[in-house]
C-alpha positions as CSV (number, residue, x, y, z in Angstrom):
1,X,0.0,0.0,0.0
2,X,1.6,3.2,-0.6
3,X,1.6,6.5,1.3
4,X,-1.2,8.2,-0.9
5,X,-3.9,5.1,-0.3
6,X,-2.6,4.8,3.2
7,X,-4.1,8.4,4.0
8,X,-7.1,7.7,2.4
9,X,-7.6,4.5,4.5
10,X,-7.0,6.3,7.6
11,X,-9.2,9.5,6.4
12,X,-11.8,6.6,5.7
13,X,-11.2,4.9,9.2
14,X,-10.9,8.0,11.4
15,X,-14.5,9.2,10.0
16,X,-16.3,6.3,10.2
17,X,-15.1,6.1,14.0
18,X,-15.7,10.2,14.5
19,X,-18.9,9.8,12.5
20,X,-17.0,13.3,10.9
21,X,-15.6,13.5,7.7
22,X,-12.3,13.7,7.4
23,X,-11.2,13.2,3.5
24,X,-10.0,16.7,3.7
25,X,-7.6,15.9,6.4
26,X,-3.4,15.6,5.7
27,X,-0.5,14.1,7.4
28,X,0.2,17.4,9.2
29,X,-3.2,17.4,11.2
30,X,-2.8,16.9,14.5
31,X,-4.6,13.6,15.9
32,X,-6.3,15.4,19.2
33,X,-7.7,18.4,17.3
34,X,-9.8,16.1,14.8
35,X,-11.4,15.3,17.3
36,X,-10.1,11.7,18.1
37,X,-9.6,11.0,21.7
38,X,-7.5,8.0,22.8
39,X,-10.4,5.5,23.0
40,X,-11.2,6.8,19.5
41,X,-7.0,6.3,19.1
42,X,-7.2,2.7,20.0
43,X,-10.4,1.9,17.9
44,X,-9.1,3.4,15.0
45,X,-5.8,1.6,15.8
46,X,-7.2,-1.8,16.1
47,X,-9.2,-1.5,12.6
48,X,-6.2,-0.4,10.8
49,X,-4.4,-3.4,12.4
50,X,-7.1,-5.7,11.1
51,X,-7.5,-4.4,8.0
52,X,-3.8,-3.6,7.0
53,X,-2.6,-7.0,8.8
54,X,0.0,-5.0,11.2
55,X,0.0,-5.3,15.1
56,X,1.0,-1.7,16.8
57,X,2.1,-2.4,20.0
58,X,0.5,0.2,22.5
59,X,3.7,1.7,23.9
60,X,4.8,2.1,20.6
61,X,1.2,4.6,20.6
62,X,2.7,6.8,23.2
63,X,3.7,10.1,21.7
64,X,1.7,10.2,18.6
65,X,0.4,13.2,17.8
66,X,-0.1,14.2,14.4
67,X,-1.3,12.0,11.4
68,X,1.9,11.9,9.5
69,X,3.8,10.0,13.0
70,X,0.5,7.4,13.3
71,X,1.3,6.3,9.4
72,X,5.2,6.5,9.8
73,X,4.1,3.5,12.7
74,X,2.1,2.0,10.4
75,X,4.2,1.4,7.3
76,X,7.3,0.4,9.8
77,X,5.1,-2.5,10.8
78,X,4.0,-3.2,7.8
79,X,7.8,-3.8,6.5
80,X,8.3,-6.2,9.9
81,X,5.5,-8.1,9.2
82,X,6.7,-8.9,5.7
């Protein structure tokens, strides 16, 4: 998957869990000011792990902020998991 369909799988994600939409939102955007508390953090966590076949560890969660760190995580788990 590369970087441009995995932002639109976590724009996707984040709105179905927000009920918000969020196709407007980039890599910049700050995780807490969409809206998306840690709860919503770990849902959205847990479907991209299902969906993408990944498993985030949840200290590896802790410090997370914007968009563009949460898919940085992402695609380094993906490579591991290869």
């Amino acid at each position: 998957m590369n970087r441009s369909e995995l932002i639109k799988t976590f724009q996707r994600m984040a709105s179905e869990i927000a009920e918000k939409d969020f196709s407007h939102v980039t890599e910049d955007a700050k995780i807490a000011a969409l809206g998306i508390d840690s709860l919503g953090m770990l849902e959205l966590v847990g479907q991209m792990e299902r969906e993408l076949g990944v498993q985030i560890p949840d200290e590896q969660l802790v410090g997370i902020q914007t968009v563009r760190q949460l898919l940085d995580l992402v695609e380094k788990r993906a490579v591991a998991a290869r």
